[in-house]
CHARMM internal coordinates of N, CA and C (Angstrom, degrees):
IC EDIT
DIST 1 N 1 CA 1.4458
DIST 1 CA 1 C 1.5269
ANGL 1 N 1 CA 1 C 108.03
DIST 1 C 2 N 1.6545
ANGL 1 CA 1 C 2 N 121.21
DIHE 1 N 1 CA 1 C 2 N 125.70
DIST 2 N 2 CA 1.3732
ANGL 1 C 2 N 2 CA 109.98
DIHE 1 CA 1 C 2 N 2 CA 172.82
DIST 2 CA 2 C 1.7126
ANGL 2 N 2 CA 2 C 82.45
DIHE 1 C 2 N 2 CA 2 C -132.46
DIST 2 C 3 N 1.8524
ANGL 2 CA 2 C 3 N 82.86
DIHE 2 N 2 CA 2 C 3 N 143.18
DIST 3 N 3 CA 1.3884
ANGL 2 C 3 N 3 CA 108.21
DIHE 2 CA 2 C 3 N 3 CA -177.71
DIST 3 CA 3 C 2.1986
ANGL 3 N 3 CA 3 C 107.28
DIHE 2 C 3 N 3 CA 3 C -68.23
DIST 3 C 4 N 1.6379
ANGL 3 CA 3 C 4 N 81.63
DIHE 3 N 3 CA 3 C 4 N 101.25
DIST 4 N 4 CA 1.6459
ANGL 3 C 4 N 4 CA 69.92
DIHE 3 CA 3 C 4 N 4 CA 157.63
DIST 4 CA 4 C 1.4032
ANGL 4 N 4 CA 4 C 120.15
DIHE 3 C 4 N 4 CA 4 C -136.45
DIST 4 C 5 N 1.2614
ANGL 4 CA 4 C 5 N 119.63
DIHE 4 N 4 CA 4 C 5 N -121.63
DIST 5 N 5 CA 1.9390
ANGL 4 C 5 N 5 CA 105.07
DIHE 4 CA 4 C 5 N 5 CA -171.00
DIST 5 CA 5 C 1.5008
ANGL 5 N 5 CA 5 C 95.02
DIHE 4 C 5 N 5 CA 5 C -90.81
DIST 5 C 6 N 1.5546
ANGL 5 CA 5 C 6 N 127.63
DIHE 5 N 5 CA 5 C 6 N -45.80
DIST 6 N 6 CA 1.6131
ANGL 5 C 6 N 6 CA 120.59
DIHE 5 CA 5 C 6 N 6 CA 176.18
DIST 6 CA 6 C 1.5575
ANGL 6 N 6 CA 6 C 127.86
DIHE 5 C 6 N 6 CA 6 C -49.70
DIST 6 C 7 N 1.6684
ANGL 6 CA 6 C 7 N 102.49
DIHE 6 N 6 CA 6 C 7 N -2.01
DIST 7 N 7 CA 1.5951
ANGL 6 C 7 N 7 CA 110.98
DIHE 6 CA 6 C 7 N 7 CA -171.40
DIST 7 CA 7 C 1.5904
ANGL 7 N 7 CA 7 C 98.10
DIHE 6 C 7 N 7 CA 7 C -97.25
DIST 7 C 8 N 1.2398
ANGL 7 CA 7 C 8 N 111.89
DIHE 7 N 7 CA 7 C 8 N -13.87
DIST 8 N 8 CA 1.7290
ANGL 7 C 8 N 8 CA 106.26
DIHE 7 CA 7 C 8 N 8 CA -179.66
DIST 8 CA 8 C 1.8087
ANGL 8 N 8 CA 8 C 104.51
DIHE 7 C 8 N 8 CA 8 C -75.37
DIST 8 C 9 N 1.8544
ANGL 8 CA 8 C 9 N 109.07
DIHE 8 N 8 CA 8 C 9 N -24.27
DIST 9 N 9 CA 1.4163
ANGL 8 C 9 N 9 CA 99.89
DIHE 8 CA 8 C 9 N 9 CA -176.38
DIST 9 CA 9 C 1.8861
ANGL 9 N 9 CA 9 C 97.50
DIHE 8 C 9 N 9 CA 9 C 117.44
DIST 9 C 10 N 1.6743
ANGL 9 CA 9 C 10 N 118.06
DIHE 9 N 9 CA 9 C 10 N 23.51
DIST 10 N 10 CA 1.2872
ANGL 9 C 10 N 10 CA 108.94
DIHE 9 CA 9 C 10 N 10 CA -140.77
DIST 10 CA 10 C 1.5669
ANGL 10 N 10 CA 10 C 72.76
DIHE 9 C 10 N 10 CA 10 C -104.82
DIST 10 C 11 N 1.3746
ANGL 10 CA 10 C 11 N 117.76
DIHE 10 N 10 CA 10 C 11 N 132.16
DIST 11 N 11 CA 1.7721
ANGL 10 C 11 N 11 CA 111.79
DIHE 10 CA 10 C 11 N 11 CA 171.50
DIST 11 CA 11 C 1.1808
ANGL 11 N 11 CA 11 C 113.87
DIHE 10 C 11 N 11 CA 11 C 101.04
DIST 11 C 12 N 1.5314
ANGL 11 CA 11 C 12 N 120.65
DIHE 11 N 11 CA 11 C 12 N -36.87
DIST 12 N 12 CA 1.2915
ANGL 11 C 12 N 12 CA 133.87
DIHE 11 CA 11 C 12 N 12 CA -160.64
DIST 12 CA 12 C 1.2066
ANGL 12 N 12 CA 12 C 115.04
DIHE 11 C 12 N 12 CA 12 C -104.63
DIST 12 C 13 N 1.7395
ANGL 12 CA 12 C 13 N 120.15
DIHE 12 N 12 CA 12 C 13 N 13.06
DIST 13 N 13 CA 2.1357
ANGL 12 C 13 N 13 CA 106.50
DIHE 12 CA 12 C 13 N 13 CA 177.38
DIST 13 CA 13 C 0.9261
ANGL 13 N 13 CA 13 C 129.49
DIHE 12 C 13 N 13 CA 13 C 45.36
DIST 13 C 14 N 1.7022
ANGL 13 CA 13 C 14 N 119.69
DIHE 13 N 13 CA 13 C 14 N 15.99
DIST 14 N 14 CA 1.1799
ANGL 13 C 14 N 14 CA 121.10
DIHE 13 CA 13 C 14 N 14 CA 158.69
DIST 14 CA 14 C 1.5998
ANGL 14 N 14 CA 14 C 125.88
DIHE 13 C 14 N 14 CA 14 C -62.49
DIST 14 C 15 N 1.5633
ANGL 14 CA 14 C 15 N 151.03
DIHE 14 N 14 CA 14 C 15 N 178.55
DIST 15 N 15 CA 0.8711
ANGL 14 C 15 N 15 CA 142.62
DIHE 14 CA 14 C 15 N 15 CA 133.33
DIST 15 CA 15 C 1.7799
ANGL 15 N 15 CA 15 C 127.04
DIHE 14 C 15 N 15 CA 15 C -77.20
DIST 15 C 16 N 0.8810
ANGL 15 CA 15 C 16 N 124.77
DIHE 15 N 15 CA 15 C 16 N -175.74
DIST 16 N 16 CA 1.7381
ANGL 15 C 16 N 16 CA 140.64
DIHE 15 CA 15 C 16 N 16 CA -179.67
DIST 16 CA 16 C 1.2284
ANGL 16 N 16 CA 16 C 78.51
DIHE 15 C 16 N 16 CA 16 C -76.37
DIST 16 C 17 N 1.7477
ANGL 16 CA 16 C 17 N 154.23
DIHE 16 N 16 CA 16 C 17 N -57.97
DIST 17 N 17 CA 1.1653
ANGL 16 C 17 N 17 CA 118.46
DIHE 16 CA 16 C 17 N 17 CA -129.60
DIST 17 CA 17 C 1.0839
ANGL 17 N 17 CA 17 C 98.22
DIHE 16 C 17 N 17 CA 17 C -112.43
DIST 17 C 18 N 1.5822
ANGL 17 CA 17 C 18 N 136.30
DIHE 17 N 17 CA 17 C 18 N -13.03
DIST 18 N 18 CA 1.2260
ANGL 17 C 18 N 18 CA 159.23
DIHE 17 CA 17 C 18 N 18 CA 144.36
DIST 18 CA 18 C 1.3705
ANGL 18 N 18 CA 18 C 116.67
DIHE 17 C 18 N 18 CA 18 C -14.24
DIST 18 C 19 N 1.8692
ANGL 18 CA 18 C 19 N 109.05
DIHE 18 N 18 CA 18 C 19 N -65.03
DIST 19 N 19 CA 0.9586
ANGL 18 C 19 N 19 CA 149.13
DIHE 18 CA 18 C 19 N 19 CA -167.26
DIST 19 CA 19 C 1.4975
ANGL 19 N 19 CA 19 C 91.29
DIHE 18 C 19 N 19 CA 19 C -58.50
DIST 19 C 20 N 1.4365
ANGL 19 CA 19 C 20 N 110.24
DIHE 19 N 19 CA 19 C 20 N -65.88
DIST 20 N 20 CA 1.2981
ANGL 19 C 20 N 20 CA 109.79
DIHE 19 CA 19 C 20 N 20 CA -159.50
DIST 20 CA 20 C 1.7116
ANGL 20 N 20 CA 20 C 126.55
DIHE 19 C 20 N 20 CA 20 C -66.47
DIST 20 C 21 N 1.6938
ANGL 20 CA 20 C 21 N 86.93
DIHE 20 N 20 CA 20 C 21 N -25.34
DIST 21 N 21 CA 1.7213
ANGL 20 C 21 N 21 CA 105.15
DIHE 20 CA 20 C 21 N 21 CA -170.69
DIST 21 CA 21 C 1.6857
ANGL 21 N 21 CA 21 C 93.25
DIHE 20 C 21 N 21 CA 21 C -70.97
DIST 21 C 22 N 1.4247
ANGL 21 CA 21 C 22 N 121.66
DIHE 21 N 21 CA 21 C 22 N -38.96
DIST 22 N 22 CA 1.9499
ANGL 21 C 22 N 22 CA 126.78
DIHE 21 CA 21 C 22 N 22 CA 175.16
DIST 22 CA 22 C 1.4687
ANGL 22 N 22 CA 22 C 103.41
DIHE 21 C 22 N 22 CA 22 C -46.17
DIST 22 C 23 N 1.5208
ANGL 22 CA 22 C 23 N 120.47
DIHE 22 N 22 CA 22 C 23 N -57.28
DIST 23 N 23 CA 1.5509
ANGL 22 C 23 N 23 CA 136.46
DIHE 22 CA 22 C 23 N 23 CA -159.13
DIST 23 CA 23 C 1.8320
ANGL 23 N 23 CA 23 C 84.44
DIHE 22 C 23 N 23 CA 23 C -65.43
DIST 23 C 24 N 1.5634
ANGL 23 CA 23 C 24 N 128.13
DIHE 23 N 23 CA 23 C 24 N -79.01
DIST 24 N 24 CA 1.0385
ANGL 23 C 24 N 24 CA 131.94
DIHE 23 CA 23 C 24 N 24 CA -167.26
DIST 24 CA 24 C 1.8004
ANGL 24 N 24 CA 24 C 113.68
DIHE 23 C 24 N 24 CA 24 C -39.98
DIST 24 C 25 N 1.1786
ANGL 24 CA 24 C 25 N 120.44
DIHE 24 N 24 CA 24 C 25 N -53.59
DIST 25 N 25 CA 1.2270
ANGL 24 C 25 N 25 CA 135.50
DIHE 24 CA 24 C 25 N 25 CA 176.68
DIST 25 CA 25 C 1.6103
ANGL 25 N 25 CA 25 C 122.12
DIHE 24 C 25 N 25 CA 25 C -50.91
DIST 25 C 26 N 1.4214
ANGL 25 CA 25 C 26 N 105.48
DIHE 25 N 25 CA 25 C 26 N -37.83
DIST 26 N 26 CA 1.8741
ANGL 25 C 26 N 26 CA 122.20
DIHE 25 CA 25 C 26 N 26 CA 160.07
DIST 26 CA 26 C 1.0768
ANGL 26 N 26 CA 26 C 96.49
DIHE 25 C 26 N 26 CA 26 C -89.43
DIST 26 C 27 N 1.0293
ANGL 26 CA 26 C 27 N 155.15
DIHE 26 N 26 CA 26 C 27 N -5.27
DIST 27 N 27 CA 1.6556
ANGL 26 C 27 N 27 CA 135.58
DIHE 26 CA 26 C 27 N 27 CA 166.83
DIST 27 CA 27 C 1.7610
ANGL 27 N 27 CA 27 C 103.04
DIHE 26 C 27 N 27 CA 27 C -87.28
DIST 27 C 28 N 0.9383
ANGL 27 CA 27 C 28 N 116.35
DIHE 27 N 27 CA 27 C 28 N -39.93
DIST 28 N 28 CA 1.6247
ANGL 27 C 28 N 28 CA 115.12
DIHE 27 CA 27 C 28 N 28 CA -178.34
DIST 28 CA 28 C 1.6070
ANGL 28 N 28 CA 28 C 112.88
DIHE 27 C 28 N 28 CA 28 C -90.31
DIST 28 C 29 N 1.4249
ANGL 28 CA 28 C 29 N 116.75
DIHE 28 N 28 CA 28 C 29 N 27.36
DIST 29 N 29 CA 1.3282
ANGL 28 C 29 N 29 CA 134.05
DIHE 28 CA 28 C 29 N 29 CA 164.76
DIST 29 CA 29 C 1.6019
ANGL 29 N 29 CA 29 C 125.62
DIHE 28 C 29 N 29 CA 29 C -132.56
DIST 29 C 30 N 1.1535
ANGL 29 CA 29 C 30 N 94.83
DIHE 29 N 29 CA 29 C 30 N -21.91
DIST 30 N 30 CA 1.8612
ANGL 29 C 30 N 30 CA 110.20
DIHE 29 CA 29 C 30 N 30 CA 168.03
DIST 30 CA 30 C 1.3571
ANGL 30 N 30 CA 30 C 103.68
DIHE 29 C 30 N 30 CA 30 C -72.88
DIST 30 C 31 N 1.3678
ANGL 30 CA 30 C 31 N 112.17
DIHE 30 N 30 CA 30 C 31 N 146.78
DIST 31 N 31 CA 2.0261
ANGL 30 C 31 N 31 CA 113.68
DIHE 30 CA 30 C 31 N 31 CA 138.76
DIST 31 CA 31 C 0.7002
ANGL 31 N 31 CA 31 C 119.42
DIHE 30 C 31 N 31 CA 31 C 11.66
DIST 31 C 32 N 1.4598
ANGL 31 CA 31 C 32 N 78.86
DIHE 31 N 31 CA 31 C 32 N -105.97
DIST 32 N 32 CA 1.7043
ANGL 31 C 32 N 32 CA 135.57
DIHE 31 CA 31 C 32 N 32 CA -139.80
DIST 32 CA 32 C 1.4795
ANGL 32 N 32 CA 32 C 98.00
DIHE 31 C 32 N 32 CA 32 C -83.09
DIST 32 C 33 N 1.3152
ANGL 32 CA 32 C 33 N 121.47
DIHE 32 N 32 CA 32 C 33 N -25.65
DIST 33 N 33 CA 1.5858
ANGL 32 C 33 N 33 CA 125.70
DIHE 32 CA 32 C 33 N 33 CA 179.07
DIST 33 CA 33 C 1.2100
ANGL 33 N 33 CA 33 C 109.37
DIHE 32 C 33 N 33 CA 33 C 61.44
DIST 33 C 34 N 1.7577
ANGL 33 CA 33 C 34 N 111.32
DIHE 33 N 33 CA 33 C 34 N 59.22
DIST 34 N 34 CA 1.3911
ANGL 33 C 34 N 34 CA 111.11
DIHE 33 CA 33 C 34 N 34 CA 162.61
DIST 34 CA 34 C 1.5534
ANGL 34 N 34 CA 34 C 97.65
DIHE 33 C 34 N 34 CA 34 C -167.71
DIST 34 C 35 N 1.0631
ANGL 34 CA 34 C 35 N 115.58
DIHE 34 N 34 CA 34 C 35 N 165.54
DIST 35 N 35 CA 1.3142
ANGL 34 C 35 N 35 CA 139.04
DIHE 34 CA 34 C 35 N 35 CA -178.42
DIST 35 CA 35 C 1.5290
ANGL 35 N 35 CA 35 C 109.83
DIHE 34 C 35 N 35 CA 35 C -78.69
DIST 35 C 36 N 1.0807
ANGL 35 CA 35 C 36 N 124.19
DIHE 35 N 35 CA 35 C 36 N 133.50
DIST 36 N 36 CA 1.8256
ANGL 35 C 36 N 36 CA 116.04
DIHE 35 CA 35 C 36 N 36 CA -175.79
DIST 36 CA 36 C 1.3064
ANGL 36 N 36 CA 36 C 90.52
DIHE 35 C 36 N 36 CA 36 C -97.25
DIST 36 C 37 N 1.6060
ANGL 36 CA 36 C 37 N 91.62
DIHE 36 N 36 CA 36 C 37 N 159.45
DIST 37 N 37 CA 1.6878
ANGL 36 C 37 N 37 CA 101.30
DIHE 36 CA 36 C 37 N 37 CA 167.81
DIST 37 CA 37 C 1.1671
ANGL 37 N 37 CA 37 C 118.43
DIHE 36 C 37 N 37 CA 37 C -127.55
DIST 37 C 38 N 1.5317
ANGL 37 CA 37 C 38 N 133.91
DIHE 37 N 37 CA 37 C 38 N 176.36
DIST 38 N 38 CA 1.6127
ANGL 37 C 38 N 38 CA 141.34
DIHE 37 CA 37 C 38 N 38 CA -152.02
DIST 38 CA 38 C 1.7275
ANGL 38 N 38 CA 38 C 95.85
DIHE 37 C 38 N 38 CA 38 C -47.07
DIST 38 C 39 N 1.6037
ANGL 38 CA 38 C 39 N 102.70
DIHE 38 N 38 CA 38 C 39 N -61.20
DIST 39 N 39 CA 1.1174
ANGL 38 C 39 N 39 CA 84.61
DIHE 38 CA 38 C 39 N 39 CA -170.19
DIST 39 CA 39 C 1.5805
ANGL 39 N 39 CA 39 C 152.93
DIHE 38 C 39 N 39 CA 39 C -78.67
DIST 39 C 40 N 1.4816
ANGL 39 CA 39 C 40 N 94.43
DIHE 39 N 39 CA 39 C 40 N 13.41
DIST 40 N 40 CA 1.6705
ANGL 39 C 40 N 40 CA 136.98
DIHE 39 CA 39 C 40 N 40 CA 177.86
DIST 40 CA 40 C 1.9555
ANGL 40 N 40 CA 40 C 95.04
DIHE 39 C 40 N 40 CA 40 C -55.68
DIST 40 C 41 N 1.3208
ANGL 40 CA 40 C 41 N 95.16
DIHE 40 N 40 CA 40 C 41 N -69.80
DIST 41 N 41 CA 1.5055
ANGL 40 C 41 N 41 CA 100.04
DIHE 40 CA 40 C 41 N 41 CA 173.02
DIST 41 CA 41 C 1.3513
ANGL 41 N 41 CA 41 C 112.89
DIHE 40 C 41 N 41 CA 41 C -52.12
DIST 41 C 42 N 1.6764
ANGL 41 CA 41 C 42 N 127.10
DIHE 41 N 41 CA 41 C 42 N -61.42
DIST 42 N 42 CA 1.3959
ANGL 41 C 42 N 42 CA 143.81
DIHE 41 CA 41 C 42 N 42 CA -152.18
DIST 42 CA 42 C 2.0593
ANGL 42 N 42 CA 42 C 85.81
DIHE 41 C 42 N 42 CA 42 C -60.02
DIST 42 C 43 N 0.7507
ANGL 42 CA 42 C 43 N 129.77
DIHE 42 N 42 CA 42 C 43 N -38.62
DIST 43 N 43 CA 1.9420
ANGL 42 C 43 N 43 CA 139.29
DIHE 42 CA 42 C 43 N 43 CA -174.58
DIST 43 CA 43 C 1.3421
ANGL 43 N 43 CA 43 C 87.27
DIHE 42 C 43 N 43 CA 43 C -69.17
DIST 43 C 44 N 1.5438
ANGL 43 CA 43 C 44 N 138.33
DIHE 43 N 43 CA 43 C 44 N -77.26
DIST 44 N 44 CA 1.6266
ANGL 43 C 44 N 44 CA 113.46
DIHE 43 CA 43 C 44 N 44 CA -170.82
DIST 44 CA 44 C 1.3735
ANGL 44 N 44 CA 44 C 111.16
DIHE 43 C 44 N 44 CA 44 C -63.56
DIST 44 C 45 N 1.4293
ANGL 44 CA 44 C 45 N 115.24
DIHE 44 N 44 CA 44 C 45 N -50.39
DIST 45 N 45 CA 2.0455
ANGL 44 C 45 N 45 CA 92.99
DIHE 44 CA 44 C 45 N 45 CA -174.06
DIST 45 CA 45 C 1.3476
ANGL 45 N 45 CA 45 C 104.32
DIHE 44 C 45 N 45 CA 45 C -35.57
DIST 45 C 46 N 1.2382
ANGL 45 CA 45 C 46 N 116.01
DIHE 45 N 45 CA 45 C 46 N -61.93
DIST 46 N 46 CA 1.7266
ANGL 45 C 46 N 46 CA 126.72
DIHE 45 CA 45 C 46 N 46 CA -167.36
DIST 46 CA 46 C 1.2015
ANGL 46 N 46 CA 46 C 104.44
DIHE 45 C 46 N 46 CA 46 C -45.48
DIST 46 C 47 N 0.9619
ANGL 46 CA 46 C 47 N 128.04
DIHE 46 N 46 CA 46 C 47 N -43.91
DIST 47 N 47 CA 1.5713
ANGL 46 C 47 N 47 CA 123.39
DIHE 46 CA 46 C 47 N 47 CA 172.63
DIST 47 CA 47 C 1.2908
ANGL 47 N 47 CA 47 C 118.20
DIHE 46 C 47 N 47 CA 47 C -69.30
DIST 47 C 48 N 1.0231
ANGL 47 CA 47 C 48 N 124.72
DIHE 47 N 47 CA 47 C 48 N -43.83
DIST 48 N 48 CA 1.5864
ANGL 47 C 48 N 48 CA 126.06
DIHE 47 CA 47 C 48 N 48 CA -170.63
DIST 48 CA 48 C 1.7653
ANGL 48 N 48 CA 48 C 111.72
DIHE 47 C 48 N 48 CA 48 C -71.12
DIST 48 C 49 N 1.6514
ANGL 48 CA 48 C 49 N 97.87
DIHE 48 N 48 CA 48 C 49 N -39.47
DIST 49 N 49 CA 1.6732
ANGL 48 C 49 N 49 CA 121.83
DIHE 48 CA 48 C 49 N 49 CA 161.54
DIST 49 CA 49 C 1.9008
ANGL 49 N 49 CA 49 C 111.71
DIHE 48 C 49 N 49 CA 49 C -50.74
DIST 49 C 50 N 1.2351
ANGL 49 CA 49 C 50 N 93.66
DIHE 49 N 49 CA 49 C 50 N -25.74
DIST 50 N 50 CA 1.8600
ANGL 49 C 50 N 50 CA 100.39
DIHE 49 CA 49 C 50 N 50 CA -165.28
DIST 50 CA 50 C 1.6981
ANGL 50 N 50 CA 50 C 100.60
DIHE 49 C 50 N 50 CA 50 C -72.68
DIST 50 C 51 N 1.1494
ANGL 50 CA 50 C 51 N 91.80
DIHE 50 N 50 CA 50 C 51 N 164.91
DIST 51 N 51 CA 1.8262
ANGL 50 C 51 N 51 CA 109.24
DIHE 50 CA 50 C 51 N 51 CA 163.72
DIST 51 CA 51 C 1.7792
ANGL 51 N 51 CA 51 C 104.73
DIHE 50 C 51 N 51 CA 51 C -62.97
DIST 51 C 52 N 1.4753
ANGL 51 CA 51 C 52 N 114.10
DIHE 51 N 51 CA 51 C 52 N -30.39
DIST 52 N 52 CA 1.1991
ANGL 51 C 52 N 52 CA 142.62
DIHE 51 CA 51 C 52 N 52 CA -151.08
DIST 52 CA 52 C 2.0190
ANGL 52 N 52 CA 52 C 95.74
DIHE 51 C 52 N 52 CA 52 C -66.19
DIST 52 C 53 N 0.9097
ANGL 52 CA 52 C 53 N 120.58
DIHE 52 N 52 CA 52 C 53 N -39.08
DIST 53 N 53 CA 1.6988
ANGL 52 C 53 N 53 CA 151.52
DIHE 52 CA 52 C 53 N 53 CA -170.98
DIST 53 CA 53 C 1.9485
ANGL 53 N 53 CA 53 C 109.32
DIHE 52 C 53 N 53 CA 53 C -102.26
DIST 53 C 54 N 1.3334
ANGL 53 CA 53 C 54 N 103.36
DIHE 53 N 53 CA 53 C 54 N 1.04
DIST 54 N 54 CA 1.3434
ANGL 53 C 54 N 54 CA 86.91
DIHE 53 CA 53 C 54 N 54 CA 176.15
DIST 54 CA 54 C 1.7472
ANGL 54 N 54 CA 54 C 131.10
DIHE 53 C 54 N 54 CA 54 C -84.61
DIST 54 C 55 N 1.2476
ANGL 54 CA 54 C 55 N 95.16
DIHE 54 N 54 CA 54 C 55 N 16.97
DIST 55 N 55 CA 1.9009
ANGL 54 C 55 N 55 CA 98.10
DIHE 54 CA 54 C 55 N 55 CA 172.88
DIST 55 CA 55 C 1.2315
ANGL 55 N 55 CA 55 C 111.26
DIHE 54 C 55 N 55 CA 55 C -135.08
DIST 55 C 56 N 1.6271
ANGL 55 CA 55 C 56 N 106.73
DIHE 55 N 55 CA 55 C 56 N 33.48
DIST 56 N 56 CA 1.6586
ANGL 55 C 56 N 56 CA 144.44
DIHE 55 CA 55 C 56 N 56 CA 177.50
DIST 56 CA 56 C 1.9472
ANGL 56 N 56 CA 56 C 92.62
DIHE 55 C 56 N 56 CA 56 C -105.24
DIST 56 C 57 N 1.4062
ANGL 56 CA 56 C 57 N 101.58
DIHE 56 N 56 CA 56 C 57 N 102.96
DIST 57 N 57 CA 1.3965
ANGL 56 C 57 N 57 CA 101.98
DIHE 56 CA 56 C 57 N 57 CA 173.39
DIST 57 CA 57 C 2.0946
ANGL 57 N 57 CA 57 C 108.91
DIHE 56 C 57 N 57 CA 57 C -110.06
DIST 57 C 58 N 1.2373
ANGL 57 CA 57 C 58 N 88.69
DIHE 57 N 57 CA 57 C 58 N -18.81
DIST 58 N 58 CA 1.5412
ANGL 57 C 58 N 58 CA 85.26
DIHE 57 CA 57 C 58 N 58 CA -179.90
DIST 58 CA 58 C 1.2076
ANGL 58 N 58 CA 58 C 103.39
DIHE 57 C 58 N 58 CA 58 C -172.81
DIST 58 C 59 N 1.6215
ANGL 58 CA 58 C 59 N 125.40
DIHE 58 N 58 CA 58 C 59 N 132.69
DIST 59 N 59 CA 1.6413
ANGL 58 C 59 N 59 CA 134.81
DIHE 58 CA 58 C 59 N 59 CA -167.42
DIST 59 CA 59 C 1.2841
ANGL 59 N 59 CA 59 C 82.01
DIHE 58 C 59 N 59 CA 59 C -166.17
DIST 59 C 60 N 1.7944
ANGL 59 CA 59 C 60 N 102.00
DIHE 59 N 59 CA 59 C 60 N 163.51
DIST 60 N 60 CA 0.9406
ANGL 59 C 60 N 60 CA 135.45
DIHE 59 CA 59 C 60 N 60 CA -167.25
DIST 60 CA 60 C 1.8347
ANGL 60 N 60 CA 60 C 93.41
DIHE 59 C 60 N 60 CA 60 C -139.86
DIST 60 C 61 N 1.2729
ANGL 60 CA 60 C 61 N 128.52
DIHE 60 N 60 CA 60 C 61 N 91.50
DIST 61 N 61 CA 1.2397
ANGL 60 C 61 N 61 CA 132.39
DIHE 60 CA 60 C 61 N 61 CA -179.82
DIST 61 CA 61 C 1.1610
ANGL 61 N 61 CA 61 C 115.55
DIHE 60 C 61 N 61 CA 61 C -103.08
DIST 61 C 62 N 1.3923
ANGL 61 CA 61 C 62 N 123.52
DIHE 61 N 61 CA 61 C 62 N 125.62
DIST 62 N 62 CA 1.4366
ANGL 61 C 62 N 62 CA 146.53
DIHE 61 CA 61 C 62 N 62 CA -166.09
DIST 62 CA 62 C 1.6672
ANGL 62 N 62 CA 62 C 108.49
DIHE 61 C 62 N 62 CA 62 C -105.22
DIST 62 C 63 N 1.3342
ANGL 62 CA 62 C 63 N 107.02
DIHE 62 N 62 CA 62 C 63 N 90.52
DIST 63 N 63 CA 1.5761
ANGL 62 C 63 N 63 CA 94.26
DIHE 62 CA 62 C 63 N 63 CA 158.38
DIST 63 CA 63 C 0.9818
ANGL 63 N 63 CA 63 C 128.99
DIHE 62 C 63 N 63 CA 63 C -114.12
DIST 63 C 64 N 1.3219
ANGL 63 CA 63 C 64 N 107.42
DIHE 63 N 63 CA 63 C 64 N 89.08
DIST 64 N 64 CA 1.7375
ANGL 63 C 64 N 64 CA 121.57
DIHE 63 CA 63 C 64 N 64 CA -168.04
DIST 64 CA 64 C 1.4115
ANGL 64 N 64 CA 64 C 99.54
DIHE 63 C 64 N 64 CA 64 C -115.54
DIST 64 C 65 N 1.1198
ANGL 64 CA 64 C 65 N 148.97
DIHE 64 N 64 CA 64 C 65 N -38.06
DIST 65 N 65 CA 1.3224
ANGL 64 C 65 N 65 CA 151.71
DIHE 64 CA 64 C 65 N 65 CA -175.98
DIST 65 CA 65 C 1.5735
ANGL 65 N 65 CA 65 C 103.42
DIHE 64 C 65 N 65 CA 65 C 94.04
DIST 65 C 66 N 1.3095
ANGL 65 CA 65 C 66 N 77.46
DIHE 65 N 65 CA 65 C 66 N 67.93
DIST 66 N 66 CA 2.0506
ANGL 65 C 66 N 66 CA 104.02
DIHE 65 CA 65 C 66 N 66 CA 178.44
DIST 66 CA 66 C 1.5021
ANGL 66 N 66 CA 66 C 122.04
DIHE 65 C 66 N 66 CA 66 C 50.86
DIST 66 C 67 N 1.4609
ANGL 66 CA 66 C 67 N 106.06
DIHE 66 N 66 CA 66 C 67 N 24.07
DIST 67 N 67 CA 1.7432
ANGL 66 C 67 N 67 CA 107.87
DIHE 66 CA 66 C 67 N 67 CA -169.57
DIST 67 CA 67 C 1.2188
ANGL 67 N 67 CA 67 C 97.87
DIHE 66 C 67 N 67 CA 67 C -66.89
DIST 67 C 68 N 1.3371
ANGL 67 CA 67 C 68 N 116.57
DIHE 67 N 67 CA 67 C 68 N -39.49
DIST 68 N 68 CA 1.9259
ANGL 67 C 68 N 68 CA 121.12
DIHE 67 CA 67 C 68 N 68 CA -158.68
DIST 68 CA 68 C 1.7716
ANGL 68 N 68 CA 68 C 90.13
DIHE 67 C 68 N 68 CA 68 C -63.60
DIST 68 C 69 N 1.1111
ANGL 68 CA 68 C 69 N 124.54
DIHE 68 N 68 CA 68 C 69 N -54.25
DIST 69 N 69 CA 1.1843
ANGL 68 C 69 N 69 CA 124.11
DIHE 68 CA 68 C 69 N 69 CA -156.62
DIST 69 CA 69 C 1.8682
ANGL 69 N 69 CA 69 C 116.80
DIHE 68 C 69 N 69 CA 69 C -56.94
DIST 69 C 70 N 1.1913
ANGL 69 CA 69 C 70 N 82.34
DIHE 69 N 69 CA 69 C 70 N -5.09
DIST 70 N 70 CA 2.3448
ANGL 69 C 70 N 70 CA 93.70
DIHE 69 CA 69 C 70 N 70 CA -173.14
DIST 70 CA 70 C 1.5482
ANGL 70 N 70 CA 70 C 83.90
DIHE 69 C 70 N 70 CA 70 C -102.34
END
COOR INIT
IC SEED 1 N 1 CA 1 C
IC BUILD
């Protein structure tokens, strides 16, 4: 889950409390017990984009905040 504008409920007819019971419900199934944000992702592209990744021929990178791993 990364927090973006559809996670407030924006589009979707959800309510505020709705909203919150979704947010609570992925937090007690993640890790790390938090919601990632844009730039959670924007840190691996950048890396994989880097010189930093060049003897990186093929991965499968998970930024979920260790959900894949349960």
């Amino acid at each position: 889950m990364i927090s973006t504008p559809i996670l407030s409920g924006q589009g979707m007819g959800l309510s505020e409390e709705q909203v919150e019971q979704f947010k609570t419900n992925i937090l007690n199934t993640v890790p790390l017990r938090r919601i990632g944000n844009p730039e959670d992702v924007a840190k691996a592209v950048a890396f994989l984009a880097s010189d930093d990744s060049s003897y990186i021929t093929g991965i499968e990178l998970f930024v979920d905040g260790g959900l894949a791993q349960i």
